[in-house]
SETOR-831022 format. One record per residue: residue in one letter; x, z, y of N, C-alpha, C in turn. Coordinates in steps of 0.001 Angstrom, whole numbers, plus 500000, padded with zeros to 6 digits. Layout:
<sekols>
+------+--------+--------+--------+--------+--------+--------+--------+--------+--------+
: miro :    nc1 :    nc3 :    nc2 :   cac1 :   cac3 :   cac2 :    cc1 :    cc3 :    cc2 :
+------+--------+--------+--------+--------+--------+--------+--------+--------+--------+
:    A :      X :      Z :      Y :      X :      Z :      Y :      X :      Z :      Y :
...
+------+--------+--------+--------+--------+--------+--------+--------+--------+--------+
</sekols>
This chain:
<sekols>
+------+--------+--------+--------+--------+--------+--------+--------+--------+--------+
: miro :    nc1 :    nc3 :    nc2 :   cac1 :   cac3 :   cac2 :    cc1 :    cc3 :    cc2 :
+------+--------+--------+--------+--------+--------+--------+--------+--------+--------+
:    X : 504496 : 476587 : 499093 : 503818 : 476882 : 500353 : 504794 : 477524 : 501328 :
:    X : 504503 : 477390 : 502839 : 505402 : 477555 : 503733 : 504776 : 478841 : 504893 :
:    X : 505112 : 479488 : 505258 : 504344 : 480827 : 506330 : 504538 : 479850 : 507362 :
:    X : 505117 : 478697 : 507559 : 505078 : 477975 : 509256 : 503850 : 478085 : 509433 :
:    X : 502837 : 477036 : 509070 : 501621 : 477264 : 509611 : 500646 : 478168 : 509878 :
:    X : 500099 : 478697 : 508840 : 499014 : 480044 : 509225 : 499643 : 481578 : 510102 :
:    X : 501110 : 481150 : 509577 : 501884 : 482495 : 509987 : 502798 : 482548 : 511032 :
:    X : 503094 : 481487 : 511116 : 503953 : 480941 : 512955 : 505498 : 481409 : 512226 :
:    X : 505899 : 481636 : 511213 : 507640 : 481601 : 510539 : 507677 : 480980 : 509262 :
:    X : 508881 : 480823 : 509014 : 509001 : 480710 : 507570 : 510678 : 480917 : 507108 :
:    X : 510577 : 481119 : 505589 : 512258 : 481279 : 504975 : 512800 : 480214 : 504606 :
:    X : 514577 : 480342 : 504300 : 515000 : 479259 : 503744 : 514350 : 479501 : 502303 :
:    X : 514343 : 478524 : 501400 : 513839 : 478424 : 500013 : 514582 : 479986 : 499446 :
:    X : 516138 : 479686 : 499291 : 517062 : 480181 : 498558 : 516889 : 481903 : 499457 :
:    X : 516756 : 481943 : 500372 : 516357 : 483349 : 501357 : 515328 : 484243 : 500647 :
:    X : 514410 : 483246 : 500291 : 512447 : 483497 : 500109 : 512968 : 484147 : 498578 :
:    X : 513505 : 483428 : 497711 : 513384 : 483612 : 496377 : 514591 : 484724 : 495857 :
:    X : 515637 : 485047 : 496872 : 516486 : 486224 : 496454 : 515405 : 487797 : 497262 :
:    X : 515212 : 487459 : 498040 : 513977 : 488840 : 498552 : 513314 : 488842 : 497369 :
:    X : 512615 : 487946 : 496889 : 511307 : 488085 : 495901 : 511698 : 488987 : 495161 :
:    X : 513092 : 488216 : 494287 : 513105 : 489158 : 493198 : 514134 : 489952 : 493302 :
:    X : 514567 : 490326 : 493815 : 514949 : 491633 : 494512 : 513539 : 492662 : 494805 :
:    X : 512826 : 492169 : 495658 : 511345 : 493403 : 495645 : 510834 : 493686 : 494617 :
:    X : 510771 : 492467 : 493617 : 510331 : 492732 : 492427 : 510373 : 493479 : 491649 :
:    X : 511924 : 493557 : 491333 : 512600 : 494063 : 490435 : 512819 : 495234 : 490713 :
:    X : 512904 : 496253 : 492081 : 512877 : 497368 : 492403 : 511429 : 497781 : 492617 :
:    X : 510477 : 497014 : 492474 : 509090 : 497662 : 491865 : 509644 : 498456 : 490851 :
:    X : 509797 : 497535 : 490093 : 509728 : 497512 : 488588 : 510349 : 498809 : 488035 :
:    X : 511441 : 498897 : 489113 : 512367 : 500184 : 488405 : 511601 : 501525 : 489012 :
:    X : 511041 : 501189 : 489981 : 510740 : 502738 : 490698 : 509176 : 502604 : 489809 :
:    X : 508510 : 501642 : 489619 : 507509 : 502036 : 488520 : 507647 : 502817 : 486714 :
:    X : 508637 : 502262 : 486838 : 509078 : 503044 : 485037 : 510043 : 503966 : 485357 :
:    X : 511403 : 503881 : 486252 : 511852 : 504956 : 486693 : 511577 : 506284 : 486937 :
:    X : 510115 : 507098 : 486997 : 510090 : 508148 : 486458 : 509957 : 508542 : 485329 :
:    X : 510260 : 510157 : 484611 : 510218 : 510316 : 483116 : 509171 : 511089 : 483122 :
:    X : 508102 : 510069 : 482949 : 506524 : 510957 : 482644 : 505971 : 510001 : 482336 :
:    X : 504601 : 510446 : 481678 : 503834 : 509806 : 481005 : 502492 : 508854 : 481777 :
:    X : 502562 : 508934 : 483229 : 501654 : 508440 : 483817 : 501835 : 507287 : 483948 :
:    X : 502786 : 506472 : 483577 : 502704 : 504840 : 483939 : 501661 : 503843 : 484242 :
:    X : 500511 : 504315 : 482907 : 499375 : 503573 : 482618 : 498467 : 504151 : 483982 :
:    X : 498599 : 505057 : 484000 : 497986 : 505603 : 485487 : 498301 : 504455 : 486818 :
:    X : 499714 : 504309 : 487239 : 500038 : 504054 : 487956 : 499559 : 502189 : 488154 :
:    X : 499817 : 501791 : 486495 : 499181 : 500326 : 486408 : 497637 : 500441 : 486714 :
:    X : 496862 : 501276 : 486239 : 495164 : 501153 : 487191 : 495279 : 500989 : 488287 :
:    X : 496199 : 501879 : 488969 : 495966 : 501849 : 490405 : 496610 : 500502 : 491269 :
:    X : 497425 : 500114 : 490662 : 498121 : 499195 : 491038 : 496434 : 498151 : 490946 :
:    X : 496114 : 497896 : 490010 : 494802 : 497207 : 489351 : 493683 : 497290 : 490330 :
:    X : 493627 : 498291 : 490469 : 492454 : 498503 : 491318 : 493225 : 498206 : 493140 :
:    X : 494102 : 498205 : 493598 : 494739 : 497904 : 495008 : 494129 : 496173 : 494529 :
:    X : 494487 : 495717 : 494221 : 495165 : 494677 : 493584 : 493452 : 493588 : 493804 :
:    X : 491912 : 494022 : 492921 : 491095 : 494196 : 492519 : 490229 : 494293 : 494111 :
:    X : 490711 : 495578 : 494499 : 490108 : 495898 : 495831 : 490515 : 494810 : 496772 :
:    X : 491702 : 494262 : 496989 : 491612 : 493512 : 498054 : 491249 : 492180 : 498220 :
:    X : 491361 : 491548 : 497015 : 490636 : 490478 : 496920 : 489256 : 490106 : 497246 :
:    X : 488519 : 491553 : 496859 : 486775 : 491770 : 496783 : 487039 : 491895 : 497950 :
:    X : 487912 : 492484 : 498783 : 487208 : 492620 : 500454 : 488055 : 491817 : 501432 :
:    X : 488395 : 490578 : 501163 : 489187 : 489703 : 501477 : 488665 : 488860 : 502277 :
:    X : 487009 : 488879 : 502520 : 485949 : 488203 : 503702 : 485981 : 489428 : 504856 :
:    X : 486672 : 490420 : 504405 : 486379 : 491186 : 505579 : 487870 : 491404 : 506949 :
:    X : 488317 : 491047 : 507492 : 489684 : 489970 : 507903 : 490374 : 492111 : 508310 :
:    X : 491249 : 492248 : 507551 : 492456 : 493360 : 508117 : 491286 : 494706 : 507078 :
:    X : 490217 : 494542 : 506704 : 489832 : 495910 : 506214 : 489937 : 495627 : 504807 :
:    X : 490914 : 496297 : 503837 : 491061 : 496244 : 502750 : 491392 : 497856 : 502132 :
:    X : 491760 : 498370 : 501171 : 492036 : 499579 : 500311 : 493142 : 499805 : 499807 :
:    X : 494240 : 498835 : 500115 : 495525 : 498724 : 499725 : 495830 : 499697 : 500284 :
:    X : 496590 : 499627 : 501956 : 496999 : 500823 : 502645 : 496534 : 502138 : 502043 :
:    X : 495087 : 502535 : 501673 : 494940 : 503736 : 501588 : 495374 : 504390 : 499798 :
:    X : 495331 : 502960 : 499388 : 495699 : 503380 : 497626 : 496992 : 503804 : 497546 :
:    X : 497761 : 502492 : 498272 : 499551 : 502874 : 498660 : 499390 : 504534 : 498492 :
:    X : 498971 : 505133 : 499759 : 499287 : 506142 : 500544 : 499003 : 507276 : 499125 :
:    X : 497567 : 507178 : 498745 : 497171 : 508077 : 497843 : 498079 : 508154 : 496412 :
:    X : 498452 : 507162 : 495825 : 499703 : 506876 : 495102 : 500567 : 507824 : 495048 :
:    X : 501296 : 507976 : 496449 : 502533 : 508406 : 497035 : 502599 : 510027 : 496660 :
:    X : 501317 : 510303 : 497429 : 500781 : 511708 : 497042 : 500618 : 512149 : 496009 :
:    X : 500083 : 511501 : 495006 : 499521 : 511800 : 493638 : 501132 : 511389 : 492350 :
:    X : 501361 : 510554 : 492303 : 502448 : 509996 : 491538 : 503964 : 509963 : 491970 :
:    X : 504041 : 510352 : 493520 : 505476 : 510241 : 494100 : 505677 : 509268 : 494842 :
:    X : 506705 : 508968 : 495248 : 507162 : 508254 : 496443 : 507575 : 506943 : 495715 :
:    X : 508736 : 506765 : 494582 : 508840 : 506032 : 494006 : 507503 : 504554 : 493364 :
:    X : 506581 : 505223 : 492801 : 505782 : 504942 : 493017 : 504771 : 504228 : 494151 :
:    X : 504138 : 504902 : 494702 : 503728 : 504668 : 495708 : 504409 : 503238 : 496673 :
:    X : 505504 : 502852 : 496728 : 506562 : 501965 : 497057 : 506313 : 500668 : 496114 :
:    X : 506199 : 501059 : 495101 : 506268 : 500238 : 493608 : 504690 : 499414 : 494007 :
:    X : 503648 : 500552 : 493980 : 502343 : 500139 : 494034 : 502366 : 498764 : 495242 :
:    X : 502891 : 498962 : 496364 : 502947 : 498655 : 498056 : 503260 : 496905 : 497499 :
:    X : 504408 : 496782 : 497181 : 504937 : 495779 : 496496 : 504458 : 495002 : 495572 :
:    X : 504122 : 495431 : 494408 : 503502 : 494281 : 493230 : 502053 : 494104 : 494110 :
:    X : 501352 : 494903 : 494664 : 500007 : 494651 : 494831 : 499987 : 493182 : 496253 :
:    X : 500947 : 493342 : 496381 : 500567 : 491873 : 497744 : 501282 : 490663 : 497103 :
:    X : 502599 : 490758 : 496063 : 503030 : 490194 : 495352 : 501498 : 489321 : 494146 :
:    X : 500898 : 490257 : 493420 : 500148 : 490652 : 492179 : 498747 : 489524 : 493511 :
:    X : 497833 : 490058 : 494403 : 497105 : 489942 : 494805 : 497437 : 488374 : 495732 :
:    X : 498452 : 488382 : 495958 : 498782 : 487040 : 496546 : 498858 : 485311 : 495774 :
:    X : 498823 : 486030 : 494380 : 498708 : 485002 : 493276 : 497105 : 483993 : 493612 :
:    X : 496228 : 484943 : 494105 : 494873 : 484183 : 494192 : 494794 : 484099 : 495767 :
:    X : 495026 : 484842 : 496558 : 494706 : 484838 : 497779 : 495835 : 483715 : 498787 :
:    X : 497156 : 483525 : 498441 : 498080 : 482266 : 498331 : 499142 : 483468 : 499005 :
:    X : 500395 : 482950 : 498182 : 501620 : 483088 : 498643 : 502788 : 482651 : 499591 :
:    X : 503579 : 483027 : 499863 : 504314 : 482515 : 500560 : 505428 : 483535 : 501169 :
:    X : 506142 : 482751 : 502132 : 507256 : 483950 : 502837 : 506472 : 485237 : 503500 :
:    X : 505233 : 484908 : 503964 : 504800 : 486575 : 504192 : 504191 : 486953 : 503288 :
:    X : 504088 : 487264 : 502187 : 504366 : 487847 : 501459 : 505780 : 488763 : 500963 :
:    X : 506716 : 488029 : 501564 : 507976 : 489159 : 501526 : 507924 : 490546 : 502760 :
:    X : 506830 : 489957 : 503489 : 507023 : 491162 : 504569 : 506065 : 491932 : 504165 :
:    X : 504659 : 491332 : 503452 : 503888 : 492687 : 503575 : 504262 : 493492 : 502318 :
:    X : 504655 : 492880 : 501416 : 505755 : 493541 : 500304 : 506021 : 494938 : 501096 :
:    X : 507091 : 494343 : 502028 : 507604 : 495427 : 502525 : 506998 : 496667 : 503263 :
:    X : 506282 : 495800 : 504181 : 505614 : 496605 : 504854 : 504725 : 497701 : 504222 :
:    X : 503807 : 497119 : 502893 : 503574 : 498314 : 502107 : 504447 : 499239 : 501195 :
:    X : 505257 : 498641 : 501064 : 506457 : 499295 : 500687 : 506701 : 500905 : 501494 :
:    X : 506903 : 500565 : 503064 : 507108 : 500959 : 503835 : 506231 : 502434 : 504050 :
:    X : 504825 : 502117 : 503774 : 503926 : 502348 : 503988 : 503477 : 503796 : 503120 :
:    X : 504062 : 503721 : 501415 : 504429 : 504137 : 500633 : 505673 : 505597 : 500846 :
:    X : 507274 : 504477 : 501300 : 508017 : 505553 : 501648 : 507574 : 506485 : 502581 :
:    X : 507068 : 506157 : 503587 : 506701 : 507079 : 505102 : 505475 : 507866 : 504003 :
:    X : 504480 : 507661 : 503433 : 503859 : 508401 : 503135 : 504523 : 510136 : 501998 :
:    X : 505153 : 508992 : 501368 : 505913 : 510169 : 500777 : 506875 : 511130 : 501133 :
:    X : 507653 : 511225 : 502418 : 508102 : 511895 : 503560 : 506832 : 513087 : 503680 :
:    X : 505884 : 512668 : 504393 : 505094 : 513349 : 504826 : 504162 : 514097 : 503553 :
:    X : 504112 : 513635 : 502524 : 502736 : 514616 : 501247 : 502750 : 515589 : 501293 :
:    X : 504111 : 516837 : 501351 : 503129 : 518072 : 501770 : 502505 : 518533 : 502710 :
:    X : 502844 : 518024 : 504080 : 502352 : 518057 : 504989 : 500247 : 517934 : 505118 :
:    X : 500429 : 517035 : 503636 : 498916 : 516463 : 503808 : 498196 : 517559 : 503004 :
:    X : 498564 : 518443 : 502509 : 497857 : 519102 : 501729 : 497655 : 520645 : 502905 :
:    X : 496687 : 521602 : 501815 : 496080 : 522554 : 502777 : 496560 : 523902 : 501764 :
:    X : 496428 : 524938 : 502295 : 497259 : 526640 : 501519 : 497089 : 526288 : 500216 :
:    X : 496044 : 525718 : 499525 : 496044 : 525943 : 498128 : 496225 : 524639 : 497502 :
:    X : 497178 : 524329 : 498261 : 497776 : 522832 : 497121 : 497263 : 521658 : 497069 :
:    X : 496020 : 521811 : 497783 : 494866 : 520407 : 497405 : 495102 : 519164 : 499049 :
:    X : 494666 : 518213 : 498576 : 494545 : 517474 : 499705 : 494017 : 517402 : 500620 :
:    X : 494085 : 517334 : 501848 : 493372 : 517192 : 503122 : 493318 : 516284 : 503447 :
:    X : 491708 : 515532 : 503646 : 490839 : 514685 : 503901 : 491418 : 514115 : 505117 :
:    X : 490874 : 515144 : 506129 : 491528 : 515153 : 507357 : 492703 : 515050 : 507783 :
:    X : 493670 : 515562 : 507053 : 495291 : 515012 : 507458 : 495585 : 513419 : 506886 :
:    X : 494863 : 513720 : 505864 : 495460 : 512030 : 505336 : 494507 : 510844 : 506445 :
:    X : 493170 : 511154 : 506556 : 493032 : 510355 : 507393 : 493705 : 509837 : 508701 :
:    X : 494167 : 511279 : 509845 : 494787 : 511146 : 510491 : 496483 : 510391 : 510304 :
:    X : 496644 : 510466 : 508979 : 497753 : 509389 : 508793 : 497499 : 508224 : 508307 :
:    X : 496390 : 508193 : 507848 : 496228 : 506424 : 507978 : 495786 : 506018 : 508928 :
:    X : 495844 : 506177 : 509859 : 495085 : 505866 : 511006 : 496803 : 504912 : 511650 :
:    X : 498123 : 505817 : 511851 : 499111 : 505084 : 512557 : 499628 : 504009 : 511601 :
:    X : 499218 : 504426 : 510015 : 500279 : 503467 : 508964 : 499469 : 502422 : 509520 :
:    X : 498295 : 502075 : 509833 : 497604 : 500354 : 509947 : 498945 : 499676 : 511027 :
:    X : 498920 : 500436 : 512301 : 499785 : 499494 : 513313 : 501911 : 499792 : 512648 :
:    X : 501841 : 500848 : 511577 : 503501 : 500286 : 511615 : 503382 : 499257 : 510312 :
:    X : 502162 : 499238 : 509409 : 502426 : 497764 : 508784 : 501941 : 496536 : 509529 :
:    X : 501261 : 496466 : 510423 : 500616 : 495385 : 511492 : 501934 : 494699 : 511984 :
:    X : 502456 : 496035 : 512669 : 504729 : 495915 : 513363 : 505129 : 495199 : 512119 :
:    X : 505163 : 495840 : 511024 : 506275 : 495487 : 510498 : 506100 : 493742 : 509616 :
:    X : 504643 : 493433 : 509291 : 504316 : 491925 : 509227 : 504532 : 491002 : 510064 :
:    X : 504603 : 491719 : 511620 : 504760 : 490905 : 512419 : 505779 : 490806 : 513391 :
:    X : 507091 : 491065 : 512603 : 508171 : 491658 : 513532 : 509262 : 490366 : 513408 :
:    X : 509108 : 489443 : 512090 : 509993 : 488108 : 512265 : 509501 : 487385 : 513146 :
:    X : 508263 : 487484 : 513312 : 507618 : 486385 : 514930 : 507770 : 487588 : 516183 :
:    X : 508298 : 488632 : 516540 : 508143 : 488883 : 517393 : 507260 : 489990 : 518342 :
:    X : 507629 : 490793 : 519084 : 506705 : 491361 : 520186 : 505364 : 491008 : 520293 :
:    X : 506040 : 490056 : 520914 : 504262 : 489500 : 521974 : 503193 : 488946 : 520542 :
:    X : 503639 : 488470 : 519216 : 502824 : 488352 : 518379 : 501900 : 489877 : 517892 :
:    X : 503082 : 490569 : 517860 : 502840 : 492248 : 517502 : 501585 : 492595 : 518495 :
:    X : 502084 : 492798 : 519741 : 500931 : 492904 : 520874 : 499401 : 492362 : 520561 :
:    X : 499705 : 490751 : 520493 : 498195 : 490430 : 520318 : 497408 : 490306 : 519205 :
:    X : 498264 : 490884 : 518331 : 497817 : 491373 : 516739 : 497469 : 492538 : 517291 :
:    X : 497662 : 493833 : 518115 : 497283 : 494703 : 518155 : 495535 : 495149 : 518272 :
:    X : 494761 : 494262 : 518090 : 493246 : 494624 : 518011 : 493184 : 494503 : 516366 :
:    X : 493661 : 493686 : 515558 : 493948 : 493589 : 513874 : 494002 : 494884 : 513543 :
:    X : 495301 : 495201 : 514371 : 495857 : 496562 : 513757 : 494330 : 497478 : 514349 :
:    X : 494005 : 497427 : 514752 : 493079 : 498621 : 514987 : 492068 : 498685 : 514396 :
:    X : 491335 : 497285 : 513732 : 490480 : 496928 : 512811 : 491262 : 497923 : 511727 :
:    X : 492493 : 497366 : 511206 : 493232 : 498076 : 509835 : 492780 : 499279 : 509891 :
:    X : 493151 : 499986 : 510981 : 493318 : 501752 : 511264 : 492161 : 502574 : 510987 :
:    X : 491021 : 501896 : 511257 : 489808 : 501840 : 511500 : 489172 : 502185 : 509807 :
:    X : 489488 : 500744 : 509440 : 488880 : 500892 : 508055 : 490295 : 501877 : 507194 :
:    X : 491130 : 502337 : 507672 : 491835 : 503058 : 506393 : 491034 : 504243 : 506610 :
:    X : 490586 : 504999 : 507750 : 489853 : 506324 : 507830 : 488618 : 506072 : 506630 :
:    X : 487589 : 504807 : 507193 : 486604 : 505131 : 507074 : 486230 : 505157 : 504913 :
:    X : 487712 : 503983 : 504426 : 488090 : 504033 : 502901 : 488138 : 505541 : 502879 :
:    X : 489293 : 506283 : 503949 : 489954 : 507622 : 503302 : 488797 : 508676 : 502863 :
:    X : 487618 : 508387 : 504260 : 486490 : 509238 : 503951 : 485579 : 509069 : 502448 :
:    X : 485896 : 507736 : 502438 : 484594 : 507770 : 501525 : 484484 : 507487 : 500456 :
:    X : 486385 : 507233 : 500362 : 487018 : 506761 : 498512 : 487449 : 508242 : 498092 :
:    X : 488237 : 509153 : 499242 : 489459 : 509685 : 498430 : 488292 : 510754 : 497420 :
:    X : 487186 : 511073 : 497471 : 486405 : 512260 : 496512 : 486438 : 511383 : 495589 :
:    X : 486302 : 510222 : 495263 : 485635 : 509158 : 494265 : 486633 : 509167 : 493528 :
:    X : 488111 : 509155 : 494021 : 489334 : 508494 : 493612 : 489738 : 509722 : 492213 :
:    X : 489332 : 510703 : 492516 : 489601 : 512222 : 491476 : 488926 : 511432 : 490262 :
:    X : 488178 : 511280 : 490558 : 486655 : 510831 : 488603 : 487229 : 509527 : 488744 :
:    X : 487629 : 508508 : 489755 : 488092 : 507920 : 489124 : 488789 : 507463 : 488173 :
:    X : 490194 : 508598 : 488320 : 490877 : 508489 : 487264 : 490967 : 509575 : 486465 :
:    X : 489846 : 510113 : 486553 : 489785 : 510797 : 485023 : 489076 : 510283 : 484066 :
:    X : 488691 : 508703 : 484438 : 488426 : 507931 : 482663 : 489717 : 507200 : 482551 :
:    X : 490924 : 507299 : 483376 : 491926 : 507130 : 483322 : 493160 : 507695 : 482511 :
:    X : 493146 : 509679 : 482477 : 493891 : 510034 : 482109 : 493064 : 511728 : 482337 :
:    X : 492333 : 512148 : 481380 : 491183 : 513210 : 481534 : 492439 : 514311 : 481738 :
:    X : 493242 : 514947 : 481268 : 494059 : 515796 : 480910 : 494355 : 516047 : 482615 :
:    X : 494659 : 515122 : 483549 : 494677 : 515562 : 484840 : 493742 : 515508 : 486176 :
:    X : 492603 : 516221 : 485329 : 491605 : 515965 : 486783 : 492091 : 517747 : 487177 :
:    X : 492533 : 517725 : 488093 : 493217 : 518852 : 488562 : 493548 : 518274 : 489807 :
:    X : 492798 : 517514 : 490613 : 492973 : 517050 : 492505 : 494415 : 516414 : 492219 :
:    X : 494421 : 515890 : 493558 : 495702 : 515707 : 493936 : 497011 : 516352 : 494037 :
:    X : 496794 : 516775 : 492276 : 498586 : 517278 : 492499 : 500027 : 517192 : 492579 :
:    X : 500435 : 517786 : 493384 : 501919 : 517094 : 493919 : 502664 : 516601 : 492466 :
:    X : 503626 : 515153 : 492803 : 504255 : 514951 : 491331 : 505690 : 516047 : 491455 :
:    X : 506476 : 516154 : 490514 : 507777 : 516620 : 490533 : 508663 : 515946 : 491298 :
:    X : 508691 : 516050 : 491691 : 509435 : 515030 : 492830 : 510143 : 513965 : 492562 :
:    X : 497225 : 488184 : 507903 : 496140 : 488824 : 507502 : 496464 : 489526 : 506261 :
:    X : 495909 : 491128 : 506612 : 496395 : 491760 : 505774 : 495894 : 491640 : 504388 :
+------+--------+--------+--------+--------+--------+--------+--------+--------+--------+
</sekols>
């Protein structure tokens, strides 16, 4: 399959398939690359990004990826979080169809991931825990710099009139942030019971 049509670009073959596994493969390392025991953690979540966007894949730019990325980042590290960004559009693109964009939103959640992990303490409040409210207010800009950054091999003026997409995105990452991130704690404590202790910092078409 080719991004010319639905996507207005496309790669050379030999271009498409050294990115791939290149993204791949630096999933791969920044997923096992830390020395802790949460891996299996990190594969749910990956599972559930993965899971989530498919199920909301009639709904055009509102999906749970962006906000899982982000929560990832916070919860498991930056490494991570990056790792998640990547296999999940890679992982989720298997049914939903692949192609050269797929190397960008790779990235772009990728992206999405690093910038989040820059900012995690910032998101938290005096006693260590997460803020609802800050993280929302940062998913709110990640929708338009992954919107930019999917749509930056076609160009500006594509960027521009993608810009109502992006605001759909922005839109639904708040309204996920509101109404997943309490859920997301019990979530994974049939995951890994030993850490229901919030969001604590680790050791350091869309």
């Amino acid at each position: 399959m080719t991004m010319s049509d639905p996507h207005g670009f496309d790669l050379a073959p030999i271009v498409q398939t050294a990115l791939e596994v290149s993204l791949v493969a630096t999933a791969m390392i920044l997923l096992l690359a830390p020395r802790d025991r949460r891996v299996h953690e990190a594969v749910a979540l990956i599972l559930m990004a993965v899971i989530g966007r498919i199920a909301m894949a009639p709904l055009p730019n509102v999906q749970p990826v962006t906000l899982l990325v982000m929560l990832t980042a916070i919860r498991l590290g930056t490494a991570r979080g990056i790792s998640l960004g990547i296999l999940t559009a890679y992982l989720s693109n298997l049914y939903l169809g692949g192609g050269s964009w797929t190397v960008v939103q790779a990235m772009a959640w990728g992206s999405v991931g690093l910038t989040t992990g820059l900012f995690a303490d910032l998101l938290r409040d005096r006693d260590g825990e997460l803020s609802i409210g800050r993280l929302c207010a940062l998913s709110f800009p990640m929708a338009f710099l992954f919107g930019f950054l999917v749509t930056l091999p076609m160009g500006m003026g594509v960027w521009f009139l993608g810009l109502p997409f992006d605001l759909i995105h922005a839109v639904g990452n708040v309204t996920i942030a509101v109404w997943f991130t309490e859920r997301f704690q019990s979530t994974l404590e049939w995951v890994r019971p030993d850490l229901n202790r919030g969001l604590t910092a680790p050791s350091r078409q869309v």
